[in-house]
Backbone bond lengths (Angstrom), bond angles and torsions (degrees), N, CA, C in turn:
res aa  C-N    CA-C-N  psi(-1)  N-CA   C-N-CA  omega(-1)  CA-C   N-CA-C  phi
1 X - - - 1.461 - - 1.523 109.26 -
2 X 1.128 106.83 109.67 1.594 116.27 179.17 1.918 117.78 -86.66
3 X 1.078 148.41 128.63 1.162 155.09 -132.31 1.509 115.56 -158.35
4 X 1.581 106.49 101.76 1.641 117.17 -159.91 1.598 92.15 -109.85
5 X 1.886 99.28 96.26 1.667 95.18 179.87 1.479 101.40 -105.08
6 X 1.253 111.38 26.86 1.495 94.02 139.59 1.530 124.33 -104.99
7 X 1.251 140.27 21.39 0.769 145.34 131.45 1.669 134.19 -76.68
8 X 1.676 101.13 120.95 1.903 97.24 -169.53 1.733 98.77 -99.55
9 X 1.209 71.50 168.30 1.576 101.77 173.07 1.906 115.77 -46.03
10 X 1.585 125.91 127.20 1.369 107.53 172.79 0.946 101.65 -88.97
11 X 1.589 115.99 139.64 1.493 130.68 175.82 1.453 123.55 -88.06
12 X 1.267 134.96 113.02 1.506 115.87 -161.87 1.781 93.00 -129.44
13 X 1.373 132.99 170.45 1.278 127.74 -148.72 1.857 117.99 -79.08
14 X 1.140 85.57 -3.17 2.229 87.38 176.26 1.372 95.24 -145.65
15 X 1.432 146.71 9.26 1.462 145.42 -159.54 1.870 108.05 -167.20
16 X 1.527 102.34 141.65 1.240 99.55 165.00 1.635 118.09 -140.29
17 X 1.209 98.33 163.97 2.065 95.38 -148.21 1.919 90.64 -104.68
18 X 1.391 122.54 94.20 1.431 105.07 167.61 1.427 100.79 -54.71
19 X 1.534 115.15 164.90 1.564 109.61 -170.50 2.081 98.91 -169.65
20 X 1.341 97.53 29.85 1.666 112.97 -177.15 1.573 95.66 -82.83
21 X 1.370 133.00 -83.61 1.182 131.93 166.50 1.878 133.84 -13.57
22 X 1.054 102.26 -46.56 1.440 103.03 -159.67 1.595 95.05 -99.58
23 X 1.703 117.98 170.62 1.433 136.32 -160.81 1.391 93.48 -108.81
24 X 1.277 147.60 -32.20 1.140 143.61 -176.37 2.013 107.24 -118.03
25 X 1.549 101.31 113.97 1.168 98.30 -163.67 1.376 103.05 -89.63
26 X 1.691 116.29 -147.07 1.425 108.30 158.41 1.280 149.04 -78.19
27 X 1.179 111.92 110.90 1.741 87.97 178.66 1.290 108.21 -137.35
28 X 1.910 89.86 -139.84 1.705 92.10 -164.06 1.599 143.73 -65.89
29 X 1.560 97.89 -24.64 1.381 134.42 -161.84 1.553 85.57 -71.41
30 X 1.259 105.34 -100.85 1.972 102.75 169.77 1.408 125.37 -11.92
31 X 1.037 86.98 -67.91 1.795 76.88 -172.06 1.778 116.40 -54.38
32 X 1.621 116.68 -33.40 0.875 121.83 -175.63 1.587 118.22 -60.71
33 X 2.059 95.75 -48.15 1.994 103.69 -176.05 1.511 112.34 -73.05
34 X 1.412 106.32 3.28 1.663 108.13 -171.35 1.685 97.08 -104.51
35 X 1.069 117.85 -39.69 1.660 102.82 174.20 1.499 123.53 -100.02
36 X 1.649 120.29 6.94 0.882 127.99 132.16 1.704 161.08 -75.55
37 X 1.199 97.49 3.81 1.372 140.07 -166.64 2.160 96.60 -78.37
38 X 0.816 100.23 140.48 1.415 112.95 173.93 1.586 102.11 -86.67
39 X 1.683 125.13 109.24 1.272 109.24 166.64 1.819 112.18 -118.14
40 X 1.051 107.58 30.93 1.991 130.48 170.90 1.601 89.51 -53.85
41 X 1.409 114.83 113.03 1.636 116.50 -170.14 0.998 147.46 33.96
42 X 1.275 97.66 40.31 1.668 127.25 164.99 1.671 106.79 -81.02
43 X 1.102 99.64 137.75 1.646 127.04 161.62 1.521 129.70 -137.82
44 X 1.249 96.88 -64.90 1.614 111.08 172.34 1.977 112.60 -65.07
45 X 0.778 133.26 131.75 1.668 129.81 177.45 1.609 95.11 -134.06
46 X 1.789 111.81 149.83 1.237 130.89 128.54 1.237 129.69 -114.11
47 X 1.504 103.06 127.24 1.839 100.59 173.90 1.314 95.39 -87.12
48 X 1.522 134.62 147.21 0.999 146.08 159.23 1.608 116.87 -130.74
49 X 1.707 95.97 110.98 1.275 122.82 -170.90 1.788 108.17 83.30
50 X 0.702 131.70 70.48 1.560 152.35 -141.24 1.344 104.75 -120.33
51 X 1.503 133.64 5.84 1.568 136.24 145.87 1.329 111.95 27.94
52 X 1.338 150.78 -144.03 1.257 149.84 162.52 1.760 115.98 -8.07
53 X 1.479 107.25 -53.25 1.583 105.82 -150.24 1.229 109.12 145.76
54 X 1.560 113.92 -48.39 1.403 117.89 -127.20 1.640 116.09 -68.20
55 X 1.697 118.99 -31.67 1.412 131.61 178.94 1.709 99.50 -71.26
56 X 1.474 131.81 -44.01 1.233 123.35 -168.69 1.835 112.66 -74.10
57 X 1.869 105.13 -29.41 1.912 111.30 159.30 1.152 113.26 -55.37
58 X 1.333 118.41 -56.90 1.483 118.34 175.23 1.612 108.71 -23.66
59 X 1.425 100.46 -90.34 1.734 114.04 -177.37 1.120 105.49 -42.77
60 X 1.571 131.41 -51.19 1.351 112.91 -178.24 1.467 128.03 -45.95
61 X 1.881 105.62 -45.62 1.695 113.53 -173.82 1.472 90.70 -57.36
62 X 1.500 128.34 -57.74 1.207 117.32 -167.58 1.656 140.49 -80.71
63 X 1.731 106.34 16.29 1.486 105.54 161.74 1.287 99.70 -138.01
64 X 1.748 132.95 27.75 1.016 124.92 -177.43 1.346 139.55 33.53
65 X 1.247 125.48 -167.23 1.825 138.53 -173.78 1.533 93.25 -39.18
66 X 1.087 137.71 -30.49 1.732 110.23 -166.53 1.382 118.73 -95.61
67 X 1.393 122.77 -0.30 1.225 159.63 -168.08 2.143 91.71 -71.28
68 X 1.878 78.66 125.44 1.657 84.00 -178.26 1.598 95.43 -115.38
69 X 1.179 137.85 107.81 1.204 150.98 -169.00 1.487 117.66 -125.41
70 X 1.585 107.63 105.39 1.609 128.13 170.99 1.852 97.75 -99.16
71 X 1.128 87.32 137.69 1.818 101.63 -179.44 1.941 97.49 -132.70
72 X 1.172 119.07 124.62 1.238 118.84 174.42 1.590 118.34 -132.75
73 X 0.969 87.92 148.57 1.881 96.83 178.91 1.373 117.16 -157.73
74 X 1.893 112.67 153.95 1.678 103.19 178.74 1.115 92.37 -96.90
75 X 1.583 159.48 10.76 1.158 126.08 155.24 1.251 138.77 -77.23
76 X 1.088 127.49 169.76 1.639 117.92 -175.87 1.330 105.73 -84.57
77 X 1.667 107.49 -71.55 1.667 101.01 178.82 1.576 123.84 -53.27
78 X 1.131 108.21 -23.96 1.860 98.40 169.11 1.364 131.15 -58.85
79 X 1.844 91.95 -28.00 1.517 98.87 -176.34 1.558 99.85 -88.68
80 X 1.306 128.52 -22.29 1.415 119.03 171.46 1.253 109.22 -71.05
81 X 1.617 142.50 -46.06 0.911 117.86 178.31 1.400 126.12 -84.78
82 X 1.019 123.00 6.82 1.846 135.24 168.68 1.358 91.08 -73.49
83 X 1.483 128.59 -63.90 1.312 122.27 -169.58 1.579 110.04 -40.41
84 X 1.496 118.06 -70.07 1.055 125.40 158.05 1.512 124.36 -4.74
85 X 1.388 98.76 -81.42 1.587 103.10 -175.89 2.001 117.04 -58.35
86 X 1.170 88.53 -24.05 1.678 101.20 -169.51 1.856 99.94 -67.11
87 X 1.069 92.89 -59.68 1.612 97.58 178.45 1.341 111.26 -74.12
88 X 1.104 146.24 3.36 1.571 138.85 161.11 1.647 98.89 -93.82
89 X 1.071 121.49 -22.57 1.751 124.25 175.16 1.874 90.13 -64.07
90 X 2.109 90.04 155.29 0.914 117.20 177.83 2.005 105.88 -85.44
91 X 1.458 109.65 32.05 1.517 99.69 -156.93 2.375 87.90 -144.98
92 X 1.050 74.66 -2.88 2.181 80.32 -166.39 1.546 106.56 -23.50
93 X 1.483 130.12 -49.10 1.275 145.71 177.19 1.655 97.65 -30.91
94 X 1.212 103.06 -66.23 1.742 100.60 -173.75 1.762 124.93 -80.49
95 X 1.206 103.45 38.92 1.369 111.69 169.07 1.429 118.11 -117.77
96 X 1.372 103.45 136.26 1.423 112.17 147.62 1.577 140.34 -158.93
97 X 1.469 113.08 134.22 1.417 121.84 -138.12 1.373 106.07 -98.17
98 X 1.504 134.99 145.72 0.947 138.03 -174.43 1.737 109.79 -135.48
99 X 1.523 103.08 101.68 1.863 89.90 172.21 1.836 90.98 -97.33
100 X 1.419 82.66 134.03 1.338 131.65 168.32 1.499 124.74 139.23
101 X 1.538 103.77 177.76 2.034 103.89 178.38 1.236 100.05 -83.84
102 X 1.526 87.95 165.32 1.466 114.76 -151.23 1.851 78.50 -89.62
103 X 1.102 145.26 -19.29 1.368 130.23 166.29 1.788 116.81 -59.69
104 X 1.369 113.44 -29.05 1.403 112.70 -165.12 1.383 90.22 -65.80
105 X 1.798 95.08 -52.03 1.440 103.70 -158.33 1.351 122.13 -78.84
106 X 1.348 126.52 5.97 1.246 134.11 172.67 1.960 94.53 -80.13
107 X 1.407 116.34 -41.07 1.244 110.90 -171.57 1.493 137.12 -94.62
108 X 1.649 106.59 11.13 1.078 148.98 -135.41 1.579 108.30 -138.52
109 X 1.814 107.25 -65.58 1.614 110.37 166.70 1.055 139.35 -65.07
110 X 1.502 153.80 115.50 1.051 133.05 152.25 1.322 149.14 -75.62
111 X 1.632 123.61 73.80 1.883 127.84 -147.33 1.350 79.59 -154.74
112 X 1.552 101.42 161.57 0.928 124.22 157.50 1.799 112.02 -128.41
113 X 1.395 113.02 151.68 1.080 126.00 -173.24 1.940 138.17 -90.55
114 X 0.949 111.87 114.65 1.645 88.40 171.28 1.591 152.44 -62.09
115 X 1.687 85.00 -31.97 1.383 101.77 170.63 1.991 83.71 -163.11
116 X 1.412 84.61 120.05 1.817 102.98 154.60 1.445 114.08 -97.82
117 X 1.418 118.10 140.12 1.376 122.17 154.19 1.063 126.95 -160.19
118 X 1.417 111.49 170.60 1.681 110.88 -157.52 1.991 101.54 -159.89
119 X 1.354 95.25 154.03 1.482 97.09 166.65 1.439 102.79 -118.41
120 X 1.613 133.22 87.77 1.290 129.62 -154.66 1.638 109.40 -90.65
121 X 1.214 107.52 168.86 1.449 99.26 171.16 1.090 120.12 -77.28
122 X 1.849 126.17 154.44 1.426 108.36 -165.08 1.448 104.85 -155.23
123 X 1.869 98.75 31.12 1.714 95.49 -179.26 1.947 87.15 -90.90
124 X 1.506 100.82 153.26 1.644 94.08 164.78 1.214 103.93 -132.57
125 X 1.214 133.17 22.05 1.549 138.83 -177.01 1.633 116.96 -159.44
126 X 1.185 99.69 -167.18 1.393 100.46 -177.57 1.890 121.39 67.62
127 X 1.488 106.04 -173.77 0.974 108.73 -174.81 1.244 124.85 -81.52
128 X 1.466 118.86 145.44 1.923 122.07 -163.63 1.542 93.03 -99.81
129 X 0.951 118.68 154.43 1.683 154.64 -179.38 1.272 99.08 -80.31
130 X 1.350 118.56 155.25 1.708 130.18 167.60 1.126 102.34 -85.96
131 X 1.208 125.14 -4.23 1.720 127.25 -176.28 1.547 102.67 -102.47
132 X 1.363 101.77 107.97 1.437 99.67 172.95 1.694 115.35 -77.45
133 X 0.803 114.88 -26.62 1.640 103.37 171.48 1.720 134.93 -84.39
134 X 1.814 98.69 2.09 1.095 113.52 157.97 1.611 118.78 -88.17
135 X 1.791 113.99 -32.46 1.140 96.16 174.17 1.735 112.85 -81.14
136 X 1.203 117.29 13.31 1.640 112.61 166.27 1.393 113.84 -74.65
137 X 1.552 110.87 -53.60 0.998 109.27 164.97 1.634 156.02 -82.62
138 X 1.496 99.83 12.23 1.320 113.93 172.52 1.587 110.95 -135.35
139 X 1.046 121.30 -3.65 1.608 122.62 159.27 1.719 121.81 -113.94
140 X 1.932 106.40 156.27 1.675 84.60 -171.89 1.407 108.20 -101.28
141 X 1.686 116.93 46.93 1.529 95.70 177.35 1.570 116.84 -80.21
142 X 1.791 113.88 -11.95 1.980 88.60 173.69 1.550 98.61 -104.93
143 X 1.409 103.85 14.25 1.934 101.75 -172.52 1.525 87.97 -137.84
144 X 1.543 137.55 94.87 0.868 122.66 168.77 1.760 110.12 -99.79
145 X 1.403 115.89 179.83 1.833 94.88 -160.78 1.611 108.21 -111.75
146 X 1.432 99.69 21.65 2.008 122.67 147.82 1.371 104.29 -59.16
147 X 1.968 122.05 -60.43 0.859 115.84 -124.76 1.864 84.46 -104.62
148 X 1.313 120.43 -29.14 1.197 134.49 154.40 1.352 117.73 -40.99
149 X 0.945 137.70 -62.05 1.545 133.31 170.91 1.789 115.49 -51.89
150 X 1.373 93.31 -48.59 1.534 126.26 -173.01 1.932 90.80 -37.69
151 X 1.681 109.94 -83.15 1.108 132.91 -171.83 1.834 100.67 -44.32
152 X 1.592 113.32 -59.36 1.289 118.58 174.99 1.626 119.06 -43.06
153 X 1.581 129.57 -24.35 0.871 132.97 -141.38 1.860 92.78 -104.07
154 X 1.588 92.84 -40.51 1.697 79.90 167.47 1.925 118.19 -107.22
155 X 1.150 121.93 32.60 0.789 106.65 168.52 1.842 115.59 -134.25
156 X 1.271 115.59 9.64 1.235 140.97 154.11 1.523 112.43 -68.35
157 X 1.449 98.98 128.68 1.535 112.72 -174.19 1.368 100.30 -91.74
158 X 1.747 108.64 133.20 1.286 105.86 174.05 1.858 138.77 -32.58
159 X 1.420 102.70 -27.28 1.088 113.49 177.73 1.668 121.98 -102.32
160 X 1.329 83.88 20.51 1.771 104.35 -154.75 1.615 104.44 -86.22
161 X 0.928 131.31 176.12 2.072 156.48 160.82 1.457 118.72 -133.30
162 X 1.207 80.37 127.89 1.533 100.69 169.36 1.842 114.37 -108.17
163 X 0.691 102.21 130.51 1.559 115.63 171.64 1.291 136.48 -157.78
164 X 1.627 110.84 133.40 1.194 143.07 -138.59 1.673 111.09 -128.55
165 X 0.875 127.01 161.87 1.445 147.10 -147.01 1.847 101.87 -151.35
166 X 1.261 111.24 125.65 1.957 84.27 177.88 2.238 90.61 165.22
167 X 1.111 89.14 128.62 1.720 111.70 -178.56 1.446 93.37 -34.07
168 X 1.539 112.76 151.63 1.448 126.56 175.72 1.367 106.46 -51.01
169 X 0.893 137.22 -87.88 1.664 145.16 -164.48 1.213 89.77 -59.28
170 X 1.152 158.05 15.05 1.444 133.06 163.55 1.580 98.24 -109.16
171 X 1.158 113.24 -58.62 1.797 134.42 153.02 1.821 100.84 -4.61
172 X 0.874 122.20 -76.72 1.356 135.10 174.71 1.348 132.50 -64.01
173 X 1.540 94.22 -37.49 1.970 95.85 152.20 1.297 109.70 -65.51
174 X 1.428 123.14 -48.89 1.781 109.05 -151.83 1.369 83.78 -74.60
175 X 1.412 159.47 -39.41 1.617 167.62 -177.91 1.610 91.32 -43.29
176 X 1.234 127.56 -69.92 1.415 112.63 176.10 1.576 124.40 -55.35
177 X 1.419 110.57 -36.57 1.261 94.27 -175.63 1.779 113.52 -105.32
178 X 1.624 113.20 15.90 1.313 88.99 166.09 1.859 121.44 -90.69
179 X 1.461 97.02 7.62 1.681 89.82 -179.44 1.490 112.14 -53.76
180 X 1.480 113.20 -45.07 1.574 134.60 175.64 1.448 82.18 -22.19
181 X 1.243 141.23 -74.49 1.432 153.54 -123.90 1.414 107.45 -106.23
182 X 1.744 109.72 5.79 1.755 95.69 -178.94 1.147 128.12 96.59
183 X 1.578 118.00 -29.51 1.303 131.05 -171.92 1.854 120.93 -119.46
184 X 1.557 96.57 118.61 1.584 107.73 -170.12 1.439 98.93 -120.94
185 X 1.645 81.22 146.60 1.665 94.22 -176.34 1.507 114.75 -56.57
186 X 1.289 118.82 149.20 1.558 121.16 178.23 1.601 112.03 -113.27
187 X 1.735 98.99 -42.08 1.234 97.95 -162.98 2.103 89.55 -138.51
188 X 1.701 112.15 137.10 1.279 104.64 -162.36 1.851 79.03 -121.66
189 X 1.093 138.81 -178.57 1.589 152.52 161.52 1.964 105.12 -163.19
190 X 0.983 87.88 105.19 1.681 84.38 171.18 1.633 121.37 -91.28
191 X 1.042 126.51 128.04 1.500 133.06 -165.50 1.510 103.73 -119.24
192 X 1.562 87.57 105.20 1.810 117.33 154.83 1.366 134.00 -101.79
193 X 1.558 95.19 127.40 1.693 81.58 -165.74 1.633 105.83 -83.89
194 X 1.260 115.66 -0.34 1.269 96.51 -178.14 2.133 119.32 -156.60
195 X 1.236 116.90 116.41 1.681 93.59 -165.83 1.692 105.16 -44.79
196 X 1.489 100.72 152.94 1.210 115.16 -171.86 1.489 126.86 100.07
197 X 1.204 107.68 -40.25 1.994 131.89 -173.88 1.637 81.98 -69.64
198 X 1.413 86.39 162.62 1.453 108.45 161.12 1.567 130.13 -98.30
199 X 0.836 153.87 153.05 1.723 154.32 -162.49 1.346 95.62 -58.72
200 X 1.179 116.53 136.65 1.638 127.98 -176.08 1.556 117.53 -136.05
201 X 1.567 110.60 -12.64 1.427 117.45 147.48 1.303 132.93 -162.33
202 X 1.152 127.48 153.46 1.618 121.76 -164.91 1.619 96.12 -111.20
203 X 1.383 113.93 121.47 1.881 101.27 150.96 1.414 81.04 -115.16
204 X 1.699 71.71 153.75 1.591 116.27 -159.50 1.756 90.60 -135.57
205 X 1.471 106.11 148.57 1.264 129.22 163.11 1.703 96.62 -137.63
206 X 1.871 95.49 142.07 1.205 121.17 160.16 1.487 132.78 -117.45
207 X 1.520 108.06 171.90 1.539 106.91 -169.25 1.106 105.13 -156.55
208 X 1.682 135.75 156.16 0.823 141.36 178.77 1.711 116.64 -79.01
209 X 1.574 126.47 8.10 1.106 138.28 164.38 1.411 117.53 -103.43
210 X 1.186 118.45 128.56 1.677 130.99 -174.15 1.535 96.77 -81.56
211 X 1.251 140.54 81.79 1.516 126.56 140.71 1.133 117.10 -113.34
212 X 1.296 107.31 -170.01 1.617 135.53 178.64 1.480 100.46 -59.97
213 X 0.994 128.70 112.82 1.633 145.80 -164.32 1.539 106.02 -95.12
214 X 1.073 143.69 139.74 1.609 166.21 178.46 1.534 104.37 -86.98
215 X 1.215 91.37 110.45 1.849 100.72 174.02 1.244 106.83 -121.70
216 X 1.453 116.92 153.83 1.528 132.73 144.01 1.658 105.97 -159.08
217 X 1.680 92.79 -162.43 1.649 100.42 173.98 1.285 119.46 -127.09
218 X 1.451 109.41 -159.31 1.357 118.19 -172.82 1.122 126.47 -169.53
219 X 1.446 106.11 76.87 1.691 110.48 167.45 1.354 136.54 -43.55
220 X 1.474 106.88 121.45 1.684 93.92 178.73 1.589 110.47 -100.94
221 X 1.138 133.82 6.59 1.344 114.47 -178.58 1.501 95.56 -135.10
222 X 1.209 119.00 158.64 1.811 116.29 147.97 1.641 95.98 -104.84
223 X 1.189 117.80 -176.40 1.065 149.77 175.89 1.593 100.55 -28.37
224 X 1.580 105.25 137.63 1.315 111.25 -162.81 1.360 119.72 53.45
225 X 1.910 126.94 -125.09 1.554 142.56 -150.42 1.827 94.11 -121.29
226 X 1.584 114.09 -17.97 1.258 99.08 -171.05 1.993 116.53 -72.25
227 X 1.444 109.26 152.59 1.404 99.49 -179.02 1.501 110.92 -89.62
228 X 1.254 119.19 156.66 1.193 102.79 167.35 1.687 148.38 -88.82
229 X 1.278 141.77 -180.00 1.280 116.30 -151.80 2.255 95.60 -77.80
230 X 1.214 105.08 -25.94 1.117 90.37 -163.37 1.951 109.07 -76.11
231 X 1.153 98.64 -43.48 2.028 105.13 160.43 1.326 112.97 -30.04
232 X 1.529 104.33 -51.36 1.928 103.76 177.33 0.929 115.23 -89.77
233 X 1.331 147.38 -3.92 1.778 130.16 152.32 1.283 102.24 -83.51
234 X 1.234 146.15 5.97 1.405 145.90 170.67 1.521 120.41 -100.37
235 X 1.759 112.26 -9.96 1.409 116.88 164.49 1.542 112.93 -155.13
236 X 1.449 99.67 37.49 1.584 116.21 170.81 1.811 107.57 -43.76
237 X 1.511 91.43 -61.85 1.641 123.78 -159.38 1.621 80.28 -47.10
238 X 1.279 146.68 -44.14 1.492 133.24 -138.54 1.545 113.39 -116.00
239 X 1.313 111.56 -53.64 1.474 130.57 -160.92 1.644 83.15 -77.20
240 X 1.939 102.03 148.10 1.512 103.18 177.77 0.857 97.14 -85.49
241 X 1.534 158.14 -27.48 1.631 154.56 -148.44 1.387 115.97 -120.21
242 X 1.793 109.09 38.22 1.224 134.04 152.52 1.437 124.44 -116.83
């Protein structure tokens, strides 16, 4: 177990994310698919690939004490420091942690889910890192998004959502190929950080109903460093400097 104490804790307004342990710290992507996430009759949750904590706190601050929350991961230190963070949360009661892949445990569990989600890895090429626990978590060779859907496919409750976080062009591949699996987009939000830029990520929610799906976007900046008004009613609840 390797331990980066110069790195602190992110502080967010009812929760704080230790984040020394793990290769992927906090950032933007998470925080964004976790308070964007539809939780309108949610109970049951899976985090899948749940690194820090930080997507399964999210949901917790926002459906509180009744909130049934499985967070799983194959790393070791993620799951130590999720543990960590889970029990310093004002929410610990509604956790529960699973080391291993979400393949064992797709074949292994018996639940079904209300809303699964994940910010998965989504490089499939290119060059690998000397850091093996970065390429776990940012490429899909032990999580590829066959085996991701695959697992999602039986452990998604018919009435259930899945939602995902994941670069444009990848966003739109896994969209073609999760029909294979039952599941069509419902709800699309494209996130730009800036007018002018081009789309740089899609969260996506799925459903076990094939319709005409609801799109828009979501600017995060105006002009220059300022955010914009709609970015900050979308992570008021979390960030302290909202």
């Amino acid at each position: 177990m390797t331990r980066d104490f110069n790195v602190q804790p992110f502080k967010f307004k009812k929760f704080s994310v230790a984040q020394e342990l793990v290769t992927m710290k906090v950032g933007f992507d998470g925080v964004l698919v976790g308070a964007w996430a539809s939780i309108d009759g949610v109970n049951t949750v899976l985090d899948i690939g749940t690194g820090s904590g930080l997507i399964a706190l999210i949901i917790a601050q926002r459906i509180g004490e009744n909130a049934n929350i499985h967070a799983i991961d194959v790393d070791k230190n993620s799951i130590l420091q999720a543990k960590g963070n889970f029990k310093n949360s004002p929410w610990a009661s509604v956790f529960t942690l699973h080391h291993q892949s979400i393949q064992d445990f797709a074949r292994t569990f018996d639940a079904k889910y209300d809303l699964i989600i994940s910010n998965p890895p989504f490089f499939t090429g290119g060059m690998m890192s000397e850091n093996d626990a970065k390429n776990d978590a940012r490429h899909t060779i032990k999580l590829p998004h066959g085996d991701l859907l695959l697992a999602v496919d039986r452990l998604l409750h018919d009435k259930g959502k899945l939602v995902l976080i994941l670069p444009y062009l990848q966003g739109l591949r896994f969209m073609e190929i999760s029909q294979t699996y039952r599941l069509f987009a419902s709800k699309i939000t494209e996130v730009i950080s800036k007018q002018g830029k081009t789309v740089e990520r899609l969260m996506i929610e799925f459903s076990r109903t094939k319709k005409n799906h609801f799109q828009n976007q979501l600017l995060v900046y105006e002009e220059g460093t300022q955010y914009t008004e709609e970015y900050k009613a979308l992570t008021k609840d979390f960030y302290l400097n909202f």
